[in-house]
N, C-alpha and C positions, 0 to 999 in steps of 0.2 A: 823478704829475704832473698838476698841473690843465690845463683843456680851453685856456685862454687862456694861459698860461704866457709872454707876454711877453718880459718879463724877464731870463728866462733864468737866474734865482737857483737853479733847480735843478737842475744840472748833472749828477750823479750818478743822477737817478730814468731809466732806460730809457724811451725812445719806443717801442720795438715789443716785445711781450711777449705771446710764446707757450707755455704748458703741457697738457701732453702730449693734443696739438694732431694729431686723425687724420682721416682722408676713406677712407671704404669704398664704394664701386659694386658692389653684389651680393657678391659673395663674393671682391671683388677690391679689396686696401684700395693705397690709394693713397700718402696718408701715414699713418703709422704712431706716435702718441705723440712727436711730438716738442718740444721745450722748449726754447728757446732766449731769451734777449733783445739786445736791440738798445740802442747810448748815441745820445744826439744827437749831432750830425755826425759819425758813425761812419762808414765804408766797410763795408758787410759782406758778406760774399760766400757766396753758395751753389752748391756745387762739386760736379756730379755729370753722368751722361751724360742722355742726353733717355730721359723716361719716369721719373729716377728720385724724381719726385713736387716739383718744385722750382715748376712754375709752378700745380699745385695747391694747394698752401703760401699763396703769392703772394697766391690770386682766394681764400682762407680768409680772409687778415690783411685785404684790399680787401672783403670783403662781399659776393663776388660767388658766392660760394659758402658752405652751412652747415657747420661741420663734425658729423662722426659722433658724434665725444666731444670732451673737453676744451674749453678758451678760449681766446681771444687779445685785448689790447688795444691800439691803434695810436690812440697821442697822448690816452689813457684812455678814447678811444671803444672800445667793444665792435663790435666789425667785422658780427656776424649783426644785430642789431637794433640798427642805429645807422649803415646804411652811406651814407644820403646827408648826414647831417651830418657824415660822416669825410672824404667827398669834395670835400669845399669845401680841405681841407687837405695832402689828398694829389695827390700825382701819380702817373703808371702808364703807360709804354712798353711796347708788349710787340715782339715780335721782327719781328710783320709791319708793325712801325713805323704803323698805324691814322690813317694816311694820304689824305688824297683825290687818287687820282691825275690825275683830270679837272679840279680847282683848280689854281691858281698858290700860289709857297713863301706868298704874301703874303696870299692867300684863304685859305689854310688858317689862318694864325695867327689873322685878324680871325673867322674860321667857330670856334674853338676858346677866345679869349677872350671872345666874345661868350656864347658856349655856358656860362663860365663867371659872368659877370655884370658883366663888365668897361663902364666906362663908355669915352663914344668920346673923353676925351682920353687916359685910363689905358691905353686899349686901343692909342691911337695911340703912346705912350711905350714901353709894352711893347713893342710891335712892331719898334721902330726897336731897340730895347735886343737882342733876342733876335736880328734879322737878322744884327745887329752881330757878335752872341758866335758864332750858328752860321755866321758866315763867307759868308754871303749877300748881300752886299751887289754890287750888280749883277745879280742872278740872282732877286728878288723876283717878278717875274714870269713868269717860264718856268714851264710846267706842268710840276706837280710828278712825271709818268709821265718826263718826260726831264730830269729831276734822277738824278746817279750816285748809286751806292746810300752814298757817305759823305755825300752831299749831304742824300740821304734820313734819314739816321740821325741827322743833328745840328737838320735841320729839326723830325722825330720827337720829340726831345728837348723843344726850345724850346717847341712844342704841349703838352708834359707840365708844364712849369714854368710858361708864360701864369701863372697865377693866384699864384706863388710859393708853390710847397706848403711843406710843413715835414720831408715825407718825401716820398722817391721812390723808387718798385719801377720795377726795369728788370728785364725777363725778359729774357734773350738778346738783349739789345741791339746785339751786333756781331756775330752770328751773318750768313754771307754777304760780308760786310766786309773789305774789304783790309788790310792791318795797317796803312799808315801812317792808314788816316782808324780804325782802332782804336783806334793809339796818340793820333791830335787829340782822339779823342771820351773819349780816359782822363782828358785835361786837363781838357774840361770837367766832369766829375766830381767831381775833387778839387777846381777850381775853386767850384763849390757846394757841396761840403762843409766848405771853409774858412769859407763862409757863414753856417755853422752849417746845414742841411739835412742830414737822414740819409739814407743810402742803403742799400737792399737788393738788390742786385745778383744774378742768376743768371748762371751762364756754364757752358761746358764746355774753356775756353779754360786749359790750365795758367798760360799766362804771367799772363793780367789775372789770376787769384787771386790770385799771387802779389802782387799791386797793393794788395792791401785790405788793411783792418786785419786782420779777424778774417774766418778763412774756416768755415764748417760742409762737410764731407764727408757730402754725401747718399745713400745705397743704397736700391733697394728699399723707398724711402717712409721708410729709418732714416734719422735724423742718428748717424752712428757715429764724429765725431769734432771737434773744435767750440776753436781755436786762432787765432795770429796764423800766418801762415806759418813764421818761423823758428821758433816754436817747435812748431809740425808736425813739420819736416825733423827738428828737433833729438831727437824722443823718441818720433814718430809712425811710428818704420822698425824694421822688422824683418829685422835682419841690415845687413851692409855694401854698399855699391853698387861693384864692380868695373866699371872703363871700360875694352872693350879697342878699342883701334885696330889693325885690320887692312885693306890693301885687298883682301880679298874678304870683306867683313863677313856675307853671305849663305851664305859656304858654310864661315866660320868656327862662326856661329851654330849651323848642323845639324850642327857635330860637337859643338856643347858640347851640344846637346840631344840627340843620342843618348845621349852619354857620363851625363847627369841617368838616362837613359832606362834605363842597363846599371846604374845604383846607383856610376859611377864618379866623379860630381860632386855632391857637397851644392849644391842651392841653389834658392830660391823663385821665381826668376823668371829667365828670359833673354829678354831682347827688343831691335830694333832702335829706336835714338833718332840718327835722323839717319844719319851715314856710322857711327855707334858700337853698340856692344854693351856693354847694361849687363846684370850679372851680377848678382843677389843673392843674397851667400854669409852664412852665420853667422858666418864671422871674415875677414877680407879678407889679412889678415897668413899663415894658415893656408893659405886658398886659391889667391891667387896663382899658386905652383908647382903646384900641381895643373891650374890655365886654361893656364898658359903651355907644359907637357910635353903635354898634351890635343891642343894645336895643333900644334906642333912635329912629334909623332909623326904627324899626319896630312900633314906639307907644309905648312901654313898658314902664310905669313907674318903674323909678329904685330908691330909696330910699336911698341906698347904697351901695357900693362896698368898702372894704379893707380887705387886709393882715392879715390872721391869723395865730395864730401858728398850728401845722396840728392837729388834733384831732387824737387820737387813733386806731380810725375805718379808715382815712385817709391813716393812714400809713401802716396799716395791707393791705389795699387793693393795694395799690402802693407797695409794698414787693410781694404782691402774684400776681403783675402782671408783676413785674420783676422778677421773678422766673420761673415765664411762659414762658417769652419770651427769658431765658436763656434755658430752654428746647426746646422750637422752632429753636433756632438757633443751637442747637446742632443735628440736626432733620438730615440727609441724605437727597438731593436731588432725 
């Protein structure tokens, strides 16, 4: 894709493009070869716990960091030798929202577009435009320390777009956040992306992945799985997800985990989701009677058991624990 691309005539060339793309600190590699690309106005999502190399990733594709090996290029800039001319283009949230809390919501924008070279009618235009979208209006003035933390996140934003980038990295942008200014702040998202702007998104949030187009499953610095979500759930699980519903879900649980424990239950995983217990057996149809006599025999009342489709959080876990054990078995005796 060329640097000025306009037009927009190329639709199919990738904005963001990483090959086998790593970060090592001593004898501690961070990210690990990963490859991935990105389409314009894409949602894309980077799905893993904190630490597992996602906002490292991030300051690689931004310039703020070199990598160890490999490349990456964002909007055909080269991000290591090219990152203040990438920054004119891009935008960058990161999760402590990069904020001045001793400013007003209204200091911050004019401190932020000015920062990028905006003149003072564009800057006045912008301003009024971004108050609008993050919902500020009335509240321009309050400094920005006793602004609520959705107030905080959507003004965060506005400061990241001032300049209209072409892409935008949010690193755990709703990290701390209550879910309904989560869910405002998902709109404006897709809102921009309908724009045509690409998004790169980090989260550790099951539900917002599920939101993107395409999410990457992060471990350990690997990208170990790289889909749209249904088609994740759809081919990314290992074994069936059994739901059972019992009101004493806690002490249902420790009998199916002893019973895993005594060799008298097949299965990958049991854990609590909400008031439920989800099972994952190799056959759901096979297992069943085995969950439901397990209980029964102990007292347990069981409400219900059946078959679900995997959840999210399911198959991220069942991925990262087949990725583990393809590293164990690769282990030297």
């Amino acid at each position: 894709m060329s640097r000025q691309d306009e037009s927009g005539a190329v639709q199919n060339t990738p904005v963001i493009v990483a090959h086998e793309l790593s970060k090592r600190f001593g004898d501690f590699t961070a990210v690990d070869r990963v490859t991935f690309n990105v389409q314009r106005g894409e949602v894309y999502g980077w799905l893993g716990p904190n630490g597992a190399g996602k906002t490292t990733t991030i300051r690689m594709l931004l310039g703020l960091l070199r990598p160890t090996a490999g490349w990456a290029r964002v909007l055909g800039y080269n991000p290591a030798v090219e990152p203040k001319a990438l920054h004119q283009h891009v935008g960058y949230m990161s999760q402590l929202f990069t904020l001045y809390n001793d400013l007003t919501a209204a200091e911050n924008i004019r401190f932020y577009g000015q920062a990028f070279g905006l003149g003072r009618r564009a800057l006045h235009r912008r301003r009024e435009e971004l108050i609008e979208m993050a919902g500020l209006r009335g509240r321009e003035d309050v400094i920005t320390a006793n602004l609520s933390g959705g107030w905080k996140q959507r003004l965060a934003l506005g400061c990241a777009i001032i300049h209209r980038p072409q892409v935008l990295f949010l690193d755990e942008p709703t990290a701390g956040v209550d879910p309904l200014s989560r869910r405002e702040f998902w709109k404006l998202i897709y809102g921009l992306a309908e724009e045509g702007v690409t998004i790169l998104v980090t989260t550790h949030y099951m539900d917002e992945a599920e939101l993107c187009q395409r999410v990457g499953f992060i471990s350990n610095g690997r990208l170990i799985a790289l889909d749209s979500p249904e088609q994740l759930k759809a081919s990314g699980m290992r074994g069936d997800v059994l739901e059972v519903n019992s009101p004493t879900p806690n002490r249902a649980m420790r009998v199916l985990q002893e019973a895993r424990n005594r060799g008298e239950l097949s299965c990958e995983e049991i854990a609590l989701y909400g008031a439920q217990i989800h099972v994952v057996v190799p056959q759901a149809e096979a297992a069943r009677p085995v969950v439901l006599r397990l209980l029964q025999d102990a007292e347990i009342q069981v409400q219900g058991i059946a078959w679900i489709a995997p959840p999210l959080e399911d198959v991220f876990i069942s991925t990262v624990q087949a990725e583990k054990q393809k590293s164990d078995d690769k282990r030297p005796f």
